[in-house]
C-alpha positions in Angstrom: 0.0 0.0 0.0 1.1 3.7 -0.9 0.1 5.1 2.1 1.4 8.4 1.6 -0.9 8.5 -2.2 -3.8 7.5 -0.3 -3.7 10.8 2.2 -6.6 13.0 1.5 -4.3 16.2 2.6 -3.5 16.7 -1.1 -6.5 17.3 -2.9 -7.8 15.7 -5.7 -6.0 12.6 -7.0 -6.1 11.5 -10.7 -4.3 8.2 -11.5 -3.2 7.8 -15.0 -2.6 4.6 -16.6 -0.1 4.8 -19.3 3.1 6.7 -19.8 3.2 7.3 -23.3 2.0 10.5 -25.5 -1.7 9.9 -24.3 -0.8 9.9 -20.5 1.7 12.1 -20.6 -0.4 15.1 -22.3 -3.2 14.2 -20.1 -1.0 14.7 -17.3 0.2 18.0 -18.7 -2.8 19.2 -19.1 -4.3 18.3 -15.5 -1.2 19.9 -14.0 -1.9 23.1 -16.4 -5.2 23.2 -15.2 -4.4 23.0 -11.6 -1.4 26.0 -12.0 -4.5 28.7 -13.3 -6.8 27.5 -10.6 -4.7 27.3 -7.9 -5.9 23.8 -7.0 -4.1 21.3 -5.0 -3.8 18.1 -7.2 -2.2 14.8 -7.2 -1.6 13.3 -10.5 -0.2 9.7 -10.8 1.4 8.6 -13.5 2.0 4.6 -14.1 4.0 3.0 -17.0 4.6 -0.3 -17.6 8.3 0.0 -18.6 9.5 3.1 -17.0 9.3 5.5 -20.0 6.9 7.9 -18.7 6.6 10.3 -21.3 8.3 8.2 -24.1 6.1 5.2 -24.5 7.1 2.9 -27.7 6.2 5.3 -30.3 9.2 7.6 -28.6 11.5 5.8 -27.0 13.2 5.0 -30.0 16.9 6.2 -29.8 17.3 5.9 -33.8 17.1 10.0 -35.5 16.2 7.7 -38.7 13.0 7.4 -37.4 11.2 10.7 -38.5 7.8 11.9 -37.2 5.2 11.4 -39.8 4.0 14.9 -39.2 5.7 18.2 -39.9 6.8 20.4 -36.4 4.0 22.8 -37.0 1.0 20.3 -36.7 2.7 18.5 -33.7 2.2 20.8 -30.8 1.8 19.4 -27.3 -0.6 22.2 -26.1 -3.9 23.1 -28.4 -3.5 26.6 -27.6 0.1 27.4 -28.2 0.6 25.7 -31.7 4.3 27.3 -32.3 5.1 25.6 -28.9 6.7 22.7 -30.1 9.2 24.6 -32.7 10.3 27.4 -30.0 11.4 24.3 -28.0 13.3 22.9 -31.1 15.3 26.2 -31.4 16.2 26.6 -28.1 16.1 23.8 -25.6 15.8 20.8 -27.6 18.2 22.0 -29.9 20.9 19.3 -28.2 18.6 16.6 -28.7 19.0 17.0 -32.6 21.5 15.6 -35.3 24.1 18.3 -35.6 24.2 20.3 -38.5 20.1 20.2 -37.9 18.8 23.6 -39.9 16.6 25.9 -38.1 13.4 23.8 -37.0 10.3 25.4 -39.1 6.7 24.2 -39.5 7.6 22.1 -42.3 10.6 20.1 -40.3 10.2 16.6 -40.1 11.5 16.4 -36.1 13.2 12.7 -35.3 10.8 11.0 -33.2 13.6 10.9 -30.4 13.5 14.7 -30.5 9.8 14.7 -29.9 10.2 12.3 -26.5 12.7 15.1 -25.3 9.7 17.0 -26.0 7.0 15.7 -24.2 9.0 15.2 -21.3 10.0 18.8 -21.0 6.7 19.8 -21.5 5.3 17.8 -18.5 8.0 19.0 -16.6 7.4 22.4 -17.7 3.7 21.6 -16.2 5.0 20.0 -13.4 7.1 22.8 -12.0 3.9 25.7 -12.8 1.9 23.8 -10.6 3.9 22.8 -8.0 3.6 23.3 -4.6 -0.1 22.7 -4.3 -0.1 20.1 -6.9 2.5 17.4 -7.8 3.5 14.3 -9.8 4.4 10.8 -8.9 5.8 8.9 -11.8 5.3 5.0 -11.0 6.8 2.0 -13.0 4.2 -1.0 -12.7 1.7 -2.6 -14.6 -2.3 -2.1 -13.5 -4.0 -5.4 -13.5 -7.4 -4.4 -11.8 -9.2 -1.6 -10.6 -12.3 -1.3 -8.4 -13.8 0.5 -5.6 -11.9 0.9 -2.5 -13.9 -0.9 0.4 -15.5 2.5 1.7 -16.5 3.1 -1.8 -14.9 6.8 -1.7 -12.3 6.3 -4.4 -11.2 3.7 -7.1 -8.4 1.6 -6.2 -5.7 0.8 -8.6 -3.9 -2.5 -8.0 -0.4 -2.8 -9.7 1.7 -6.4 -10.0 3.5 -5.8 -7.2 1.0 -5.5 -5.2 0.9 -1.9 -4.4 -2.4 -0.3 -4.6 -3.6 3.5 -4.6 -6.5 5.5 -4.2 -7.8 7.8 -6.5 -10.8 10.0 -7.2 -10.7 9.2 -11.0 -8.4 6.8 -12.9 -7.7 7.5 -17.2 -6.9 4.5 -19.1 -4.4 6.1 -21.2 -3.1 2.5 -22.4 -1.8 3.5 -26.5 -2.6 1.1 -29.1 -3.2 -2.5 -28.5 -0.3 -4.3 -30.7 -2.3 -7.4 -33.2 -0.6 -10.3 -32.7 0.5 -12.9 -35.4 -2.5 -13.7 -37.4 -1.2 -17.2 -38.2 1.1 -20.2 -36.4 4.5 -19.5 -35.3 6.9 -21.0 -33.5 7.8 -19.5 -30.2 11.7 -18.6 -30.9 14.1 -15.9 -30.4 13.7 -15.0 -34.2 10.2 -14.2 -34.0 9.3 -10.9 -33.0 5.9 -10.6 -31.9 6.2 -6.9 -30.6 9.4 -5.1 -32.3 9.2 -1.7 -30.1 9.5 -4.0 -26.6 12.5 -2.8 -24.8 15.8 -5.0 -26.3 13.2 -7.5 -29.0 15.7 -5.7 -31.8 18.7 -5.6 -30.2 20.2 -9.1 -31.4 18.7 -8.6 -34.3 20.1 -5.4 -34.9 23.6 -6.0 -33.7 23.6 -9.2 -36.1 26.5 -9.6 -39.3 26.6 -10.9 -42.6 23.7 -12.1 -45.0 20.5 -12.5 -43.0 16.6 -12.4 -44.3 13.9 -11.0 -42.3 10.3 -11.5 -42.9 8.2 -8.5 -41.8 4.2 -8.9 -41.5 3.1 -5.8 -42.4 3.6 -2.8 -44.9 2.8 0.1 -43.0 5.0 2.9 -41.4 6.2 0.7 -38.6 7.6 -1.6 -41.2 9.3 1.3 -43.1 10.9 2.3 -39.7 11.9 -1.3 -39.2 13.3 -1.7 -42.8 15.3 1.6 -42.3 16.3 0.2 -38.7 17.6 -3.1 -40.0 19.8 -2.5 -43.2 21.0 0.7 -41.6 22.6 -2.1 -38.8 23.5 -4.8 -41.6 24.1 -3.5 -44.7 23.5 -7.1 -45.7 20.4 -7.8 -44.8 17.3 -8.2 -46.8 14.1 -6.9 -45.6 10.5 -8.4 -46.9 7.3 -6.9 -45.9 4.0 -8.7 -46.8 0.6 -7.4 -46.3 -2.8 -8.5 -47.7 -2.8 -5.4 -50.0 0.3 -5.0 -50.2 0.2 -0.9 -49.9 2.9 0.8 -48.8 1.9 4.6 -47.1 2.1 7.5 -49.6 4.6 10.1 -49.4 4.0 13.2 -47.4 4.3 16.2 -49.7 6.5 18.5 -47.3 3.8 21.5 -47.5 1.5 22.7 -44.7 -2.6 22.4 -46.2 -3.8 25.3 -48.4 -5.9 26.5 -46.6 -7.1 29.5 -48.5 -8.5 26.8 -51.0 -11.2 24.8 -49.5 -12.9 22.0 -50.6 -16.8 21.8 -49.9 -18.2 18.4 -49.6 -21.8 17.7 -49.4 -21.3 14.9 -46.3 -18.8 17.2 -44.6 -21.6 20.2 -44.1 -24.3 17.5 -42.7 -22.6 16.0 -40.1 -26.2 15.8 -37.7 -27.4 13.8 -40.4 -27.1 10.1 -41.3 -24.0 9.7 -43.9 -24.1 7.1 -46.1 -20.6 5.7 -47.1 -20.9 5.1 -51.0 -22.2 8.6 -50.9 -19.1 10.0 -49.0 -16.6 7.7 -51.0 -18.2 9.5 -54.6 -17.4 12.8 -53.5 -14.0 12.2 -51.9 -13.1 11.2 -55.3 -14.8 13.6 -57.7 -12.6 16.3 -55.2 -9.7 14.0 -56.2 -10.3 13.8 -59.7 -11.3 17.4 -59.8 -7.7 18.3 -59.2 -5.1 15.3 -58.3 -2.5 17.1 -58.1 -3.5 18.5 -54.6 -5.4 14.8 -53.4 -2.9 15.6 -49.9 -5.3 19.0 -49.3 -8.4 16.7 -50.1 -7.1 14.7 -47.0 -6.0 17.2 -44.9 -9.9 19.3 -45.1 -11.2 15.7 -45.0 -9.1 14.4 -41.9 -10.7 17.2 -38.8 -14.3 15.9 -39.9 -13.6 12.1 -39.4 -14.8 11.8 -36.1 -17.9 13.8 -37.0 -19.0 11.5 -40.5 -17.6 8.3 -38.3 -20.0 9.1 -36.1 -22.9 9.6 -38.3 -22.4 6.7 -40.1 -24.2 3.5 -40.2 -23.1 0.6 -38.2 -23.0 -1.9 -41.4 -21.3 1.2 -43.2 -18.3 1.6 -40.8 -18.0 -2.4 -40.9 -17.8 -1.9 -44.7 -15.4 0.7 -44.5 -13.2 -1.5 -42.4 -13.4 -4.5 -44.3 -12.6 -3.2 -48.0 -11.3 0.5 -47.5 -9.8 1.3 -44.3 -6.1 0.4 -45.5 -6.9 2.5 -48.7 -7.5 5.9 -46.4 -4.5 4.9 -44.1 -2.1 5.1 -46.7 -3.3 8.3 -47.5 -4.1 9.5 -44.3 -0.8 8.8 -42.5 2.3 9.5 -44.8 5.6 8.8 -44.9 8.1 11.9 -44.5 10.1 12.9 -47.6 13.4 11.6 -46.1 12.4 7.9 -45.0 10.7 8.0 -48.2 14.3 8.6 -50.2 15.9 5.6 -47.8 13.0 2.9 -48.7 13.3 3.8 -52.6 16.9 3.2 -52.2 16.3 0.1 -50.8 13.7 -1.2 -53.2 15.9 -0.2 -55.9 18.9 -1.9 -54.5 16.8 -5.0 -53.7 17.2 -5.0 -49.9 13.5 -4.4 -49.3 10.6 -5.8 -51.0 7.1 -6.3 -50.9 4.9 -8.6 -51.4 0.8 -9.0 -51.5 -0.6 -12.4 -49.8 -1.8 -13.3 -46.4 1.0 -15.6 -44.6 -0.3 -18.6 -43.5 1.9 -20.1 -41.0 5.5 -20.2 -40.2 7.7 -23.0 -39.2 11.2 -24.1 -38.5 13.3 -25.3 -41.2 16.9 -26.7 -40.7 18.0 -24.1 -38.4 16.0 -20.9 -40.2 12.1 -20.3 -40.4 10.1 -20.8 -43.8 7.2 -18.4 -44.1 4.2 -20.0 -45.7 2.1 -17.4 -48.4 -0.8 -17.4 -50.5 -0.7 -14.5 -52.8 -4.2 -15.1 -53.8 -2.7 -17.7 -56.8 -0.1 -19.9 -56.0 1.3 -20.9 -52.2 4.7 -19.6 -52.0 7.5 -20.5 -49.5 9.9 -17.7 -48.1 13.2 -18.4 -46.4 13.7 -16.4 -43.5 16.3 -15.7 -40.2 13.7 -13.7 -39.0 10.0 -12.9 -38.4 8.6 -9.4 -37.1 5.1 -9.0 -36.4 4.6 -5.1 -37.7 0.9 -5.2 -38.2 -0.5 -2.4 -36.7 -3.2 -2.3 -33.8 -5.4 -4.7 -32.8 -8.3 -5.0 -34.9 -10.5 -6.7 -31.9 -9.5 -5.2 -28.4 -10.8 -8.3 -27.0 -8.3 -10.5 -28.2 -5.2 -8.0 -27.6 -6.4 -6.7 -24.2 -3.9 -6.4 -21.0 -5.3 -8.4 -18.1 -6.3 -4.9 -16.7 -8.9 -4.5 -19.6 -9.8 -8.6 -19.9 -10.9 -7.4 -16.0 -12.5 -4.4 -16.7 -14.9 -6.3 -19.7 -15.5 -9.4 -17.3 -16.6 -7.4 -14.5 -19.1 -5.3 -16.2 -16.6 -2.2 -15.6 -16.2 -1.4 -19.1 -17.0 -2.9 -22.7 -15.6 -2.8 -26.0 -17.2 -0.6 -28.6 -19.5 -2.4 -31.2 -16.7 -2.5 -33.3 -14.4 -3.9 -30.9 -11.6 -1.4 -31.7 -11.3 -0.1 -28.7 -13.1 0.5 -25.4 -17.0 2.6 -25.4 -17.3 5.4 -24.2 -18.8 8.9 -24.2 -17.8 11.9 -26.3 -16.5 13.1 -23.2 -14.0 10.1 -22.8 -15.9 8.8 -19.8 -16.1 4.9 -19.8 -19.5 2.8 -20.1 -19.9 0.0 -18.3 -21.7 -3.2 -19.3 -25.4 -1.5 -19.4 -24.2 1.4 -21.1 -24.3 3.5 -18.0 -21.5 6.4 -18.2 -18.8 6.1 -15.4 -18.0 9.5 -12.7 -14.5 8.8 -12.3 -13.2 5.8 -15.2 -12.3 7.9 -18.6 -10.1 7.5 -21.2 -8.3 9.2 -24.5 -6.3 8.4 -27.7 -6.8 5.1 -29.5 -8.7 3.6 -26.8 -11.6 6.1 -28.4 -10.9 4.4 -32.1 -14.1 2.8 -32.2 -15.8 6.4 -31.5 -13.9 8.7 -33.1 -11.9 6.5 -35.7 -9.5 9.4 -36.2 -7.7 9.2 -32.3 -4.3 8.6 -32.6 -2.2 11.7 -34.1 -1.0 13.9 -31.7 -3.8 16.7 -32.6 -6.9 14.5 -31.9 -5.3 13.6 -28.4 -4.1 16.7 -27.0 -7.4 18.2 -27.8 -9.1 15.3 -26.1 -6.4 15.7 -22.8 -7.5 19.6 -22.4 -11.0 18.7 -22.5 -10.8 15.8 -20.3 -8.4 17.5 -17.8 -11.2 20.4 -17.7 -13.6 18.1 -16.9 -11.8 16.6 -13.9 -10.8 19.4 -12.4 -14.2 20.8 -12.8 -15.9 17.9 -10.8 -14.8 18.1 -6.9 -14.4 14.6 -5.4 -17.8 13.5 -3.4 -17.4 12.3 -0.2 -19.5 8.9 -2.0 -19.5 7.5 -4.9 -22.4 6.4 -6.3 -22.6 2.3 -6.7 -20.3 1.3 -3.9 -17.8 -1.9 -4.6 -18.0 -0.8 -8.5 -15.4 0.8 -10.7 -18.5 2.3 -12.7 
């Protein structure tokens, strides 16, 4: 037991789980929100690994790996959207490649960089609101949560053992990572998670002619690819993926915005949206100029969450059976200069791709032999390596922690009707099994896929943090909760 998080001398306690971007700017943002109110606050935050403020998608150490978003889009705080370049060109200057031009809002910032960032942002937040509020960065992994036995505050139970009190808890847990779609064997050269702290690192510090298998296409394969023949210059990377798409290449420029583009769906967003409707005028925009398809995207991509939304249940299952990889490769681009290093690679032979759907793996005298059917013959694949780089989880259910395989057998939460992530309100606040909202269980970011659809860029979740940190700070903790011995 914390004994010392459980006092009630401190005020109001939040407990956030996850120590990635979502946590971290939800933590900023509470600790913001306590420094202009003048409100004594504890805010915990927990992370499985230690990397509070990093998570996977920044604890890379690599300046190879680019963000896929220029500097001027990539702002920690929604109301200060030069925040993150001023930082760039004065403190974080150090954490860039020397030689590193002035940072503008069309820099492509190493995704290192930008963990520098967010950490000196919370910090930044940490010290405005200190002394009446604080942070407590904990390493441990939540596996339940439920009322405490007065039914005053949720407890948060961690591996170890320790447990703390808290008036409301965010599930701030990232993307749920898909597993292998197919048999493996259960080796050192299959990856099943390639950002897990040391899964590259014999891989990586391997010689000579190897081959390596990736399943996937998408930008954490092109980030792997980059990773793995930057280490051997003899290795060959290929990438399969059932269409076989690789993301398209950002075009450097920031949206024209003095050029709309009016879509009938986009100005009826209170009304039902059909999707072959939607899908027609997308492309006659397109077609109407395709030069400029990126600025199509980009006055497309703020009313996502609103058409998602509006959208027919058998629509959205539609869109994610045949179309959904078609608008992620346009949606989320690669950066001109990982762009360059996978053409070079393609062209030299080192990576290639192929379309099919692998069917199993299996060991073959001393290597693996990857099993595909490209849709007309079966194919066999030598291979020293497998890495699993599929993307999120396409069922929640079948990726969840044990924290959120409790949460849906308790009744405490469930997963949307699309099962990409958890239900919730527009608010972020968590519904439980009857669809009753909770007072103190909320959470952000790609948990919210199923929702929103568009969660997962830095944008959609610091906006969601600020509005969700106003909302806790907002509520005073009651003396009672409502439903005693329930997280709901």
């Amino acid at each position: 037991m914390v004994d010392a998080l459980n006092s009630p001398d401190h005020g109001q306690h939040v407990a956030i789980i996850g120590g990635g971007a979502s946590g971290t700017l939800a933590a900023a943002e509470l600790l913001r929100s306590a420094a202009v109110r003048g409100l004594p606050l504890r805010v915990s935050l927990i992370d499985r690994h230690g990397r509070h403020g990093l998570g996977l998608a920044y604890s890379t150490s690599s300046d190879a790996h680019l963000l896929n978003a220029m500097a001027g889009q990539m702002s920690a705080l929604p109301d200060d959207r030069e925040h993150l370049i001023r930082w760039a060109n004065a403190a974080g200057r150090s954490h860039l490649p020397a030689g590193t031009p002035d940072v503008t809002a069309t820099t492509f910032l190493p995704r290192r960089a930008y963990g520098r960032y967010l950490l000196d942002t919370l910090a930044d937040a940490e010290r405005q609101a200190a002394p009446a509020a604080r942070l407590l960065r904990l390493t441990g992994d939540a596996v339940a949560i439920h009322r405490n036995h007065s039914g005053t505050a949720i407890r948060v139970v961690l591996t170890d053992g320790t447990t703390l009190d808290a008036h409301s808890v965010v599930l701030a847990s990232g993307n749920m990572t898909a597993g292998l779609p197919f048999d493996a064997p259960s080796t050192g050269t299959v990856i099943t998670d390639p950002w897990q702290p040391g899964a590259l690192s014999r891989l990586r510090h391997g010689t000579g002619p190897c081959s390596v298998v990736i399943v996937g296409t998408g930008l954490t394969m092109l980030d792997l690819a980059v990773t793995i023949t930057a280490a051997n210059p003899e290795a060959t990377v290929c990438a399969i993926s059932r269409h076989g798409l690789l993301p398209r290449t950002h075009p450097g420029t920031l949206p024209q915005r003095d050029q709309p583009i009016w879509l009938p769906a986009i100005t009826r967003t209170n009304a039902p949206v059909r999707l072959t409707d939607l899908m027609w005028q997308v492309r006659a925009a397109i077609a109407a100029s395709p030069a400029n398809w990126h600025d199509v995207m980009s006055a497309l991509r703020p009313m996502v969450p609103g058409l998602w939304r509006c959208l027919p249940l058998t629509d959205k299952r539609l869109f994610l059976r045949h179309l959904a990889r078609y608008w992620e490769v346009h949606r989320h681009l690669v950066p001109p200069p990982t762009a360059s290093r996978i053409t070079a690679l393609r062209r030299t032979g080192q990576l290639t791709v192929h379309r099919g759907r692998v069917l199993h793996a299996a060991p073959a005298a001393g290597h693996l032999r990857v099993c595909l059917d490209t849709g007309q013959d079966l194919t066999q694949l030598p291979a020293d390596w497998l890495v699993n780089a599929a993307g999120p989880a396409a069922d929640i259910t079948r990726a969840a922690t044990p924290l959120l395989r409790s949460l849906f057998a308790s009744g405490t939460a469930r997963p949307d009707p699309l099962r990409l992530g958890i239900d919730a309100t527009t608010s972020g606040a968590i519904l439980d099994a009857t669809g009753t909202p909770s007072d103190a269980l909320f959470t952000l970011g790609p948990p919210l896929r199923g929702l929103w659809y568009e969660t997962t860029a830095i944008p959609e979740i610091r906006d969601q943090a600020a509005a969700l940190a106003r909302l806790i700070i907002s509520t005073r903790p009651a003396r009672q909760y409502h439903r005693p011995g329930s997280a709901a």
